[in-house]
C-alpha positions as CSV (number, residue, x, y, z in Angstrom):
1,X,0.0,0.0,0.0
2,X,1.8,2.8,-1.2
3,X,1.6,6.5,0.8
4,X,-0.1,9.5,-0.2
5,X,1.5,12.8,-0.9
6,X,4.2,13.7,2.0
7,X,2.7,15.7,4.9
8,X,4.5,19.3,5.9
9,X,3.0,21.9,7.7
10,X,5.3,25.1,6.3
11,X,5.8,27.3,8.6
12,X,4.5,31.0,7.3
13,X,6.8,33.7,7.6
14,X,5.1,36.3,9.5
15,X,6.7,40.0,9.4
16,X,6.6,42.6,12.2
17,X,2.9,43.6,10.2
18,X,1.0,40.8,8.9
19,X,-2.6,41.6,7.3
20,X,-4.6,39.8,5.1
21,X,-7.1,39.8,2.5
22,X,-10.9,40.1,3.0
23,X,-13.3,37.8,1.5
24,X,-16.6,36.1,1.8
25,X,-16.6,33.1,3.3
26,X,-13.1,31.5,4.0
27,X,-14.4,27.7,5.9
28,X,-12.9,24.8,3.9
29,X,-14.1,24.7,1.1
30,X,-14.4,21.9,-2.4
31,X,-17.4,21.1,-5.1
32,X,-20.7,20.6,-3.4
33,X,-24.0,19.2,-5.2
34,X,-27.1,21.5,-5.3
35,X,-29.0,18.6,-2.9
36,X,-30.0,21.3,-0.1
37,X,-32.1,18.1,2.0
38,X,-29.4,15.5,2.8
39,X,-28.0,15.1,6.5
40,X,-24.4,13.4,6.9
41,X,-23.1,10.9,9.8
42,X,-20.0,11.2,10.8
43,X,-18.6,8.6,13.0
44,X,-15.6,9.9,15.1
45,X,-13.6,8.8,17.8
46,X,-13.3,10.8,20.3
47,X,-16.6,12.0,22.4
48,X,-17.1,14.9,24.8
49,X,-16.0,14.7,28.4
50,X,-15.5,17.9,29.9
51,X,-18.9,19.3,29.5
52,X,-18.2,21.3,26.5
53,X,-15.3,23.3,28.2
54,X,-13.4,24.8,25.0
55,X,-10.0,24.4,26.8
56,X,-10.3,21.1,26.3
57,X,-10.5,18.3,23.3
58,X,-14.4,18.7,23.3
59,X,-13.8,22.0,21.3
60,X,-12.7,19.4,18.3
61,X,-15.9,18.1,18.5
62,X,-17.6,21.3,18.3
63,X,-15.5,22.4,15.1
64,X,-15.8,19.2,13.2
65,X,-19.8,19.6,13.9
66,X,-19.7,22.9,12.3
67,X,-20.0,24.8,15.2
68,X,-17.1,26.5,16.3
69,X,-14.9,29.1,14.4
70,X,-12.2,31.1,15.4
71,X,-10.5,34.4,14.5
72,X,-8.3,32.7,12.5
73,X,-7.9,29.4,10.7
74,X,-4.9,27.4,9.2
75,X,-5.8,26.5,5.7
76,X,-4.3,23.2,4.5
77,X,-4.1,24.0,1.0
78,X,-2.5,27.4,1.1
79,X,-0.4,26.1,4.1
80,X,-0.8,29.1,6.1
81,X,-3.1,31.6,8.3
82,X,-5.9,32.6,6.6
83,X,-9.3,34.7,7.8
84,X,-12.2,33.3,9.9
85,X,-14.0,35.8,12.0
86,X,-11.5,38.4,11.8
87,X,-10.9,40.0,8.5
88,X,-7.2,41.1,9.2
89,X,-5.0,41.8,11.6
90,X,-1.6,43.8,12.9
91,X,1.8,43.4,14.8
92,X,1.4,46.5,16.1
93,X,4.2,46.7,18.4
94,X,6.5,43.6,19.8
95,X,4.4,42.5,22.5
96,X,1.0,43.4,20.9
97,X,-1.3,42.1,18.0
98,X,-4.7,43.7,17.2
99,X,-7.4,42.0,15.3
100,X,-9.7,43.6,13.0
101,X,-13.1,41.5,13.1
102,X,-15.2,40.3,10.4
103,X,-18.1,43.3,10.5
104,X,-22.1,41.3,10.1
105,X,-21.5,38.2,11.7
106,X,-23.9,37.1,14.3
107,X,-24.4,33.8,17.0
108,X,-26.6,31.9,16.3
109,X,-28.7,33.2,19.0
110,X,-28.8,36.5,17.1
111,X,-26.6,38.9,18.7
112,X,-23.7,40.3,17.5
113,X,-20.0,38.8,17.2
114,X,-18.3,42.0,18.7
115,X,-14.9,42.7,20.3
116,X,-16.8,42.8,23.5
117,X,-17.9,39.3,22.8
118,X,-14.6,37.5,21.5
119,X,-12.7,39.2,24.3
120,X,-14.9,37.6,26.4
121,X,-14.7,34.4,25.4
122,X,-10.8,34.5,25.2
123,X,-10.5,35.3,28.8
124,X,-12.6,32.9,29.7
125,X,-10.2,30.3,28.0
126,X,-7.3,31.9,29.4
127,X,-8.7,32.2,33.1
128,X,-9.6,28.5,33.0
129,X,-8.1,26.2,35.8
130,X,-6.3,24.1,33.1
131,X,-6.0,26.6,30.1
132,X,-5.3,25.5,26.7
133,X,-2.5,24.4,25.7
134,X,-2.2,26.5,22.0
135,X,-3.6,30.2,24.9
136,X,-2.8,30.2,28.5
137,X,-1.2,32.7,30.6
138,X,2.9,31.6,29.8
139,X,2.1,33.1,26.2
140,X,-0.9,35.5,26.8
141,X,-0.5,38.2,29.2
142,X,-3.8,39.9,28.3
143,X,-6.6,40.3,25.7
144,X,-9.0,43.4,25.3
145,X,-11.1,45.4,23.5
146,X,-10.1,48.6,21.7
147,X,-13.6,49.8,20.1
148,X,-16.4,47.7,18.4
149,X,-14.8,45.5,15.5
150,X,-10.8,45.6,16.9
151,X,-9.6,42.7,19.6
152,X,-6.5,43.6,21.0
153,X,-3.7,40.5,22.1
154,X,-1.0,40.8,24.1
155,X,1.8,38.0,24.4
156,X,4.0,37.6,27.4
157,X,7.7,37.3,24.8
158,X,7.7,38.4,21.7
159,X,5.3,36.0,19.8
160,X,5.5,35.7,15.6
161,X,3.0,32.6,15.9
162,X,0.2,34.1,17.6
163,X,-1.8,34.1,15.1
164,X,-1.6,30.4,14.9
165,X,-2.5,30.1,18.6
166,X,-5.7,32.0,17.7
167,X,-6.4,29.3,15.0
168,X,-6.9,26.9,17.6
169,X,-10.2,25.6,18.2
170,X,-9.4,26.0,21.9
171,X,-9.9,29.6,21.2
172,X,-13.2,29.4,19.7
173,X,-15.8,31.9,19.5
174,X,-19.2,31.4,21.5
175,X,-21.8,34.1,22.6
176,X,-21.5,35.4,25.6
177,X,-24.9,33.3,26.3
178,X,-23.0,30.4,26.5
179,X,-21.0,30.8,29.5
180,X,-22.9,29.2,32.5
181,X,-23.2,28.3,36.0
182,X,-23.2,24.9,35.3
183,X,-20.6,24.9,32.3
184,X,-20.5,25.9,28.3
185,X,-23.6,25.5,26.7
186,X,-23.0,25.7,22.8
187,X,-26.4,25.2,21.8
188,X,-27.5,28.6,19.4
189,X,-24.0,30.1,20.8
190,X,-21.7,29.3,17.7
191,X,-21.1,31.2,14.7
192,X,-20.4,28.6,12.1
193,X,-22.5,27.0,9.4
194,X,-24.3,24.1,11.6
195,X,-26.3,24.6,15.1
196,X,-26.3,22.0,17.4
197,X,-29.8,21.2,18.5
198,X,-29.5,17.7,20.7
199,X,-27.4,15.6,22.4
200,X,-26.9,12.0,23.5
201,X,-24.2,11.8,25.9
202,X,-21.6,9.6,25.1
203,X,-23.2,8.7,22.0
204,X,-23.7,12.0,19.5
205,X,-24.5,15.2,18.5
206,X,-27.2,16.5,16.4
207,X,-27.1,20.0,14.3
208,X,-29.0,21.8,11.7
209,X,-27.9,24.2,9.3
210,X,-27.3,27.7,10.5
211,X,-29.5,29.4,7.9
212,X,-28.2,32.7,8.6
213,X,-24.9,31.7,8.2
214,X,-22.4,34.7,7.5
215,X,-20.0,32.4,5.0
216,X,-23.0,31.9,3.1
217,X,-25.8,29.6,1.6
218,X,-25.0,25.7,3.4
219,X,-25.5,22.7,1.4
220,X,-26.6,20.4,4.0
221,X,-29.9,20.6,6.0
222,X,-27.9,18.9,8.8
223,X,-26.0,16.0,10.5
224,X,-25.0,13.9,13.3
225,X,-21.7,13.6,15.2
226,X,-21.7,9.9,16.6
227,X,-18.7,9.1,19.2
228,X,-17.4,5.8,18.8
229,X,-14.1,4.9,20.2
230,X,-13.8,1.5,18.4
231,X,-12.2,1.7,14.9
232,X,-13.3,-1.4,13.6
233,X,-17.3,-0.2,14.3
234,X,-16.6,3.2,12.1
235,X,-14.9,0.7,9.7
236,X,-18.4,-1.1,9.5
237,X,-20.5,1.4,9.9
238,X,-19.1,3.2,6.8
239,X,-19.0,0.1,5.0
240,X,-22.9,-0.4,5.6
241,X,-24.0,3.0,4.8
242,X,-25.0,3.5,8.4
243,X,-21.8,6.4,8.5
244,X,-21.4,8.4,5.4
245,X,-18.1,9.2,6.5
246,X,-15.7,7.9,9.2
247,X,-12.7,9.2,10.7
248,X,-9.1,7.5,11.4
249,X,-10.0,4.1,9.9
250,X,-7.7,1.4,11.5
251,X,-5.3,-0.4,9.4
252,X,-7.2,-4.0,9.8
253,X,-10.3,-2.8,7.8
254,X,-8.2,-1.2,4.7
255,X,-8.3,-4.5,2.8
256,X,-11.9,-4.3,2.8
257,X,-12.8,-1.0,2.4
258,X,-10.0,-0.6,-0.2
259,X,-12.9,-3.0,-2.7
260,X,-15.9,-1.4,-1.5
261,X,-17.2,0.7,-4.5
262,X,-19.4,2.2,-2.6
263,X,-17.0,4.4,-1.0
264,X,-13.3,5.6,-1.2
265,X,-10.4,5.8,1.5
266,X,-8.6,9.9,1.5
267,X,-5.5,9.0,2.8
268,X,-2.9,11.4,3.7
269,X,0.7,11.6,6.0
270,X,-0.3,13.4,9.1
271,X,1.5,14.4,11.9
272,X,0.5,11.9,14.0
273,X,2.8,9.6,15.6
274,X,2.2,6.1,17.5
275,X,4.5,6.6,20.2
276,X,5.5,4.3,23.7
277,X,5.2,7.1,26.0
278,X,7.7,6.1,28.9
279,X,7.2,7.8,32.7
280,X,10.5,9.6,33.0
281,X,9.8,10.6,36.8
282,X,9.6,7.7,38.4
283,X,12.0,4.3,38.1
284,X,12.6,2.5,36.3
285,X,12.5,5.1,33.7
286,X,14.1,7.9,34.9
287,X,17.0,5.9,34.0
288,X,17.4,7.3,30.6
289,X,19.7,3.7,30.2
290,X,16.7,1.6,30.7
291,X,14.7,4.3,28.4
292,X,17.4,3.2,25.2
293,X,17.2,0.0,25.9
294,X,13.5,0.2,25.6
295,X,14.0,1.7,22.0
296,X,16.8,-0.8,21.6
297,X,14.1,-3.8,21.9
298,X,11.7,-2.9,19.2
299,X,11.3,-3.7,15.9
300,X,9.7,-0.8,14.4
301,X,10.1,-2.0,10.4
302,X,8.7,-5.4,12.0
303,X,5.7,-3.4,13.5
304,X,5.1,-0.9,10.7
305,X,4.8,-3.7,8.3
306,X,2.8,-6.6,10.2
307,X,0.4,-4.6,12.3
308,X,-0.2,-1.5,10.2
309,X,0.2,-4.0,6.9
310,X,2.4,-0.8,5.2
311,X,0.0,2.1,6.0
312,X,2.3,3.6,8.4
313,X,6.0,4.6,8.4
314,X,8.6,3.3,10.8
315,X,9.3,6.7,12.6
316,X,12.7,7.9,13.3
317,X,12.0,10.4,16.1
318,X,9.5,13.2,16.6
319,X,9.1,14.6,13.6
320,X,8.6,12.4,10.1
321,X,11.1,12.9,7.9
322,X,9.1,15.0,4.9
323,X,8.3,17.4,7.6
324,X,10.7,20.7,7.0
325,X,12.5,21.0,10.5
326,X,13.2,16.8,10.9
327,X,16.8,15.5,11.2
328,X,17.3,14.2,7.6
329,X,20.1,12.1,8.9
330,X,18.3,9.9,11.4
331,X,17.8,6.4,10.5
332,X,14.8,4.6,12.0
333,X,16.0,2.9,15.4
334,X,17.0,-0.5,14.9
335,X,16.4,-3.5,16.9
336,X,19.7,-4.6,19.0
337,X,18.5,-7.1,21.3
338,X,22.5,-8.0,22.7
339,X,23.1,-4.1,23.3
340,X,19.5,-3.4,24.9
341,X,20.3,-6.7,27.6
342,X,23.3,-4.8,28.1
343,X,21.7,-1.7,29.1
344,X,19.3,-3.3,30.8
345,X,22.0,-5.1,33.4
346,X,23.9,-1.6,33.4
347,X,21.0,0.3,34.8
348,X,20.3,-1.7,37.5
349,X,16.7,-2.5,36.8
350,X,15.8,-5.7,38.8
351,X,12.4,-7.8,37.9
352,X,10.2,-7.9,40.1
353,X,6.1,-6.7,39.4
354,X,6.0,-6.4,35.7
355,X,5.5,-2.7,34.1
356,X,2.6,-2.0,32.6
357,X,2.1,-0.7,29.1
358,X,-1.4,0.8,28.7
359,X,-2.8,0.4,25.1
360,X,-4.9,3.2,23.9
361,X,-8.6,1.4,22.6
362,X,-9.2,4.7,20.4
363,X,-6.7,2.9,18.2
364,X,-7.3,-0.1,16.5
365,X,-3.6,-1.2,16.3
366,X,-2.5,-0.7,19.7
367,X,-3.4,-4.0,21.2
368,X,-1.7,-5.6,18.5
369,X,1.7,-3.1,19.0
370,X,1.3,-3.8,22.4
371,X,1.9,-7.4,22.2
372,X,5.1,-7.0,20.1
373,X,5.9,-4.5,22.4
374,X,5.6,-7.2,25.5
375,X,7.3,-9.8,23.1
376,X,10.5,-7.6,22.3
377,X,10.9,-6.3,25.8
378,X,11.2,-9.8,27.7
379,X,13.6,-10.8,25.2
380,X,15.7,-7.8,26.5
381,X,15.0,-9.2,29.8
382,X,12.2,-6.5,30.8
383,X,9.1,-8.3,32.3
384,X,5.8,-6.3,30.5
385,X,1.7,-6.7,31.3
386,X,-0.4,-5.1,29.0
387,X,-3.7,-3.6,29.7
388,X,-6.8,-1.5,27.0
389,X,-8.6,1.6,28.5
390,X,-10.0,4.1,26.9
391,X,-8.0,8.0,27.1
392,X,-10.4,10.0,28.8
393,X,-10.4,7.5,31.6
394,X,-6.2,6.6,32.0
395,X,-5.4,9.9,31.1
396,X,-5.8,12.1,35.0
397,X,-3.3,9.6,35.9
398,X,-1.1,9.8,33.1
399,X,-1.2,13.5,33.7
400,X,-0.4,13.2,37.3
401,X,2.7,10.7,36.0
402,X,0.6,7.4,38.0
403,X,1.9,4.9,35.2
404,X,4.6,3.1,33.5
405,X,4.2,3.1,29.9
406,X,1.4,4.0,27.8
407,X,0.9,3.7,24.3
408,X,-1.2,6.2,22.8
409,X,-0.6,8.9,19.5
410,X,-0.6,12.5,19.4
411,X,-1.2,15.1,16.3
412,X,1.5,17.3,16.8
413,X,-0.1,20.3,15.0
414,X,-3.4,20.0,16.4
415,X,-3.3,22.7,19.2
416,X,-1.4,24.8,16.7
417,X,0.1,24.1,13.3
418,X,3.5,24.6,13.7
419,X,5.7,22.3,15.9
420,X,6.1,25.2,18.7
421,X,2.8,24.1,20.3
422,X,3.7,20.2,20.6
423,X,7.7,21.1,22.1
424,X,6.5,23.4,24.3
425,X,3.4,21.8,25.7
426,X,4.6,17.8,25.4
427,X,8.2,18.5,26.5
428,X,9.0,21.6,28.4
429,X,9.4,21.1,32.4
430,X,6.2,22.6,33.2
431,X,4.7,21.7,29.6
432,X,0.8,21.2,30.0
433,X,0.5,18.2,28.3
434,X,4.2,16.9,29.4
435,X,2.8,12.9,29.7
436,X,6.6,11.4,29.7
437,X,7.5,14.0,32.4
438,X,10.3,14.9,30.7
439,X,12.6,18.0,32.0
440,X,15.6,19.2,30.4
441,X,16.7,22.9,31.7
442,X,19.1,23.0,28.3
443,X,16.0,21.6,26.0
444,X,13.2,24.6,27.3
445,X,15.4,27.4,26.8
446,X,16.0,26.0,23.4
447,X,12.1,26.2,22.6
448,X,12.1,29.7,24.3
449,X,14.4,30.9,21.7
450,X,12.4,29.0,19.1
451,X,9.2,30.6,19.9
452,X,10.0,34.1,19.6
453,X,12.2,33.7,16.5
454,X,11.1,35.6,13.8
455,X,13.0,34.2,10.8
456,X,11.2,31.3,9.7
457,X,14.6,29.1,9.0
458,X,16.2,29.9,11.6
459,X,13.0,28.7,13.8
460,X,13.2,25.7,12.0
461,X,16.6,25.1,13.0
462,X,16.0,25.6,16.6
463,X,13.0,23.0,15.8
464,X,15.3,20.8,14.5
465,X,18.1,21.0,17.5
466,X,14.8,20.2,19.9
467,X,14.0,17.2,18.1
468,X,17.6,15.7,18.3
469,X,17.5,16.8,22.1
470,X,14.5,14.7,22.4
471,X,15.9,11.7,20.3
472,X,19.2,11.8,22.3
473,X,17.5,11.5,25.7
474,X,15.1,8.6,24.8
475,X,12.5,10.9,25.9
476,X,10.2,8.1,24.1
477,X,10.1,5.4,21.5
478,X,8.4,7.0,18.8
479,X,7.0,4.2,16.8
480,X,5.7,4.3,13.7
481,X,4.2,7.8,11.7
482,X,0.6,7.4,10.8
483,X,-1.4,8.4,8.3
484,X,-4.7,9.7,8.3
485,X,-7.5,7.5,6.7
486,X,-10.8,8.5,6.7
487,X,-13.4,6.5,4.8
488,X,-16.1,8.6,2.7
489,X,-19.8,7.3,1.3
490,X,-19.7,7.7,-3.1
491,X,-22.6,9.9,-2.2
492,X,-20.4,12.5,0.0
493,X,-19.7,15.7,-2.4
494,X,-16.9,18.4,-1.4
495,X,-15.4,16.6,1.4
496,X,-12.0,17.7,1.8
497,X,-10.0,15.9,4.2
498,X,-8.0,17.5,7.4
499,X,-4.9,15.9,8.6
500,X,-5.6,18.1,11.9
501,X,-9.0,17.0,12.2
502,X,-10.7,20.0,12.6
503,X,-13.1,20.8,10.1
504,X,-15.8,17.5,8.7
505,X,-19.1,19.4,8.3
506,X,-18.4,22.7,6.0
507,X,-21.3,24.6,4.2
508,X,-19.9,23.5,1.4
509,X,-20.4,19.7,2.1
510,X,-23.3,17.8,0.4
511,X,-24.8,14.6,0.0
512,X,-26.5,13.4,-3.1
513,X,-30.0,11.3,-2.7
């Protein structure tokens, strides 16, 4: 099974004033079929668990439903920045970035997207008690309004890639109605092309079409979000016509699908990677000896080929290779059983209770990886138990560093598109989403530099140097590099796929009867 075109996010090159062009409506857009009556399922895999708190993963949800926009969007095409609710905006001094909003625009509940509004419902991301990764209070030192249309943003360092944090659908736009004694409600509070009307908890999300939509006339009358975790039922429900289009189809259903004329597979690289995250607080991997001996056991060609049958890349550290700031010169890890036994004596790790390796259930493959991972380890002479949960439940303690191992998979451009969000955040001491409690004093003041440098190779360098940091510590066994394989009805018109998995339902998706 051969790959699709190479994945790279290019960095934009943003000068001390960066504006940009007005338009109509600037959501994803393709080639949608006049049908105005059809509804689309999408089956996803991730569902809603924090009450529909933005700073969290629900706000996925919310975009991919059509909900949620922001003042800013990263296009995939273009590869860079473009409008969403604001029309244009300003470096207007080091520290300070003003944003000119899109004038007409309205929630859904009829009153007006103003600065008033939006700098409301920044704050309220920024004053949460676990902010977003892509806009908390380490980057953001304040956000205000200057008159009626203008949102002013103020950075804590010098900050070229804010507007890429403002792309994030952490920072999403909801009416001020939204904002609740008992949580978000984003039901009539959005501004995008679809309304959510109902909920199932745990099971899906209903929405209409926003009829008074500000990009414009939408092609759909609605659709429905389902939430299901296991990737052999999206498989089938796609398959059966049940799902008109399912996301992050597992590599044990391609075979199938791949002769199904009744639908196609859009496959793209992504930057996503299958990666053994290893606790580096806490013995026995705080040893980083014990941590190379872990990469030292694996065989990631072995794994890549077997369990993902081809559909994934043997990854060579924490970027993929076609991505612009990777090491060109690493060489996927390979397997060294005699020198990882060798480790393994020198670090002083003695069996006892076998470590635990928790397998992420979202993915398909893991269960399998797992296993090999069990296999390879106790021929190094490391003693392994494998257990399946789902995320949302392992991942408090995974946070809290209560674990071993866990093997799970992480977007890196999916709070922002550049890889400043996923060093910072996955990898700085007090990184927000640091689940291999990694700390390196040399590493963060690497990424510091990085994120305030304005010249876009010179970034990438720094990005580069971070990456090798990484790779030389063990910091984890980055596995394999994924692709992303969503699987789409025949009847499914202007569906134009997302490696960051933000945007399903457009108002330019349709549906042929």
């Amino acid at each position: 099974m051969r790959f699709a075109r190479p994945f790279a996010l290019a960095a934009v090159a943003l000068s001390v004033t960066l504006t940009t062009g007005c338009g109509a409506a600037t959501a994803p857009t393709g080639a949608p079929n006049a049908n105005n009556d059809g509804r689309i399922v999408v089956a996803n895999f991730r569902a809603p668990v924090s009450n529909w708190a933005l700073e969290t993963d629900d706000a996925y949800i919310l975009s991919i439903a059509g909900c949620l926009e922001t003042m800013t969007r990263y296009d995939q095409t273009q590869q860079k920045v473009v409008p969403m609710l604001s029309e244009s905006w300003e470096q207007t001094a080091a520290k300070q970035w003003d944003f000119k909003l899109r004038a007409g625009v309205k929630f859904q509940d009829g009153t007006p997207m103003d600065a008033k509004a939006v700098a409301g419902s920044l704050n309220h991301v920024l004053g949460a008690t676990a902010p977003a990764r892509a806009f908390n209070s380490k980057f953001i030192d304040a956000v205000k309004e200057i008159d009626a249309t203008t949102v002013r943003v103020t950075t804590v360092n010098e900050d070229p890639l804010l507007p890429y944090r403002v792309a994030s659908v952490n920072t999403g736009i909801l009416s001020p109605a939204s904002y609740t004694d008992k949580g978000i409600d984003p039901f009539g509070h959005c501004t995008g092309p679809f309304e959510p009307v109902s909920e199932k908890p745990s099971q899906s999300l209903t929405v209409d079409r926003n009829s008074e939509y500000w990009g414009g006339k939408v092609a759909l009358a609605g659709g429905e979000i389902r939430f299901i975790a296991e990737g052999a039922t999206r498989a089938t429900q796609v398959q059966t016509g049940e799902a008109d289009i399912s996301m992050s189809i597992p590599a044990a259903s391609l075979d199938a699908l791949d002769t199904d004329k009744s639908l196609s597979l859009e496959k793209t690289d992504s930057p996503r990677t299958a990666t053994l995250y290893m606790n580096n607080s806490r013995a026995p991997f705080n040893n980083v000896e014990l941590r190379r001996a872990a990469q030292l056991s694996l065989d990631l060609n072995a794994i890549s080929s077997s369990v993902y049958e081809g559909a994934a890349a043997p990854a060579t550290g924490p970027f993929a290779p076609s991505e612009p700031w990777a090491n060109k010169e690493l060489a996927v890890p390979q397997q060294d059983l005699e020198k990882a036994r060798k480790l393994v004596a020198e670090s002083g790790y003695k069996a006892g209770k076998p470590l635990e390796v928790i397998a992420i259930v979202e993915r398909a493959e893991f269960a399998d990886v797992a296993a090999i991972i069990q296999a390879n380890f106790a021929e190094a002479g490391l003693e392994v138990s494998v257990v399946t949960k789902e995320y949302g439940a392992v991942e408090p303690d995974l946070l809290a560093g209560n674990y071993d191992m866990v093997l799970s998979q992480r977007n890196r451009m999916i709070d922002i598109a550049n890889p400043i969000g996923f060093l910072q955040a996955d990898y700085t001491c007090e990184g927000s989403y640091n689940l291999s409690h990694y700390c390196n004093v040399s590493y963060d003041k690497l990424v510091q530099q990085a994120g305030s440098e304005t010249d876009e190779k010179l970034r990438n360098e720094l990005y580069r140097k971070a990456g090798d940091i990484l790779t030389e510590d063990a910091a984890n066994v980055w596995v394999v590099n994924e692709q992303a394989i969503d699987g789409v009805r025949n009847e499914v018109q202007g569906y134009v796929q997302d490696p960051l998995t933000r945007y399903i339902l457009t108002a330019t998706l349709s549906k042929s009867s």
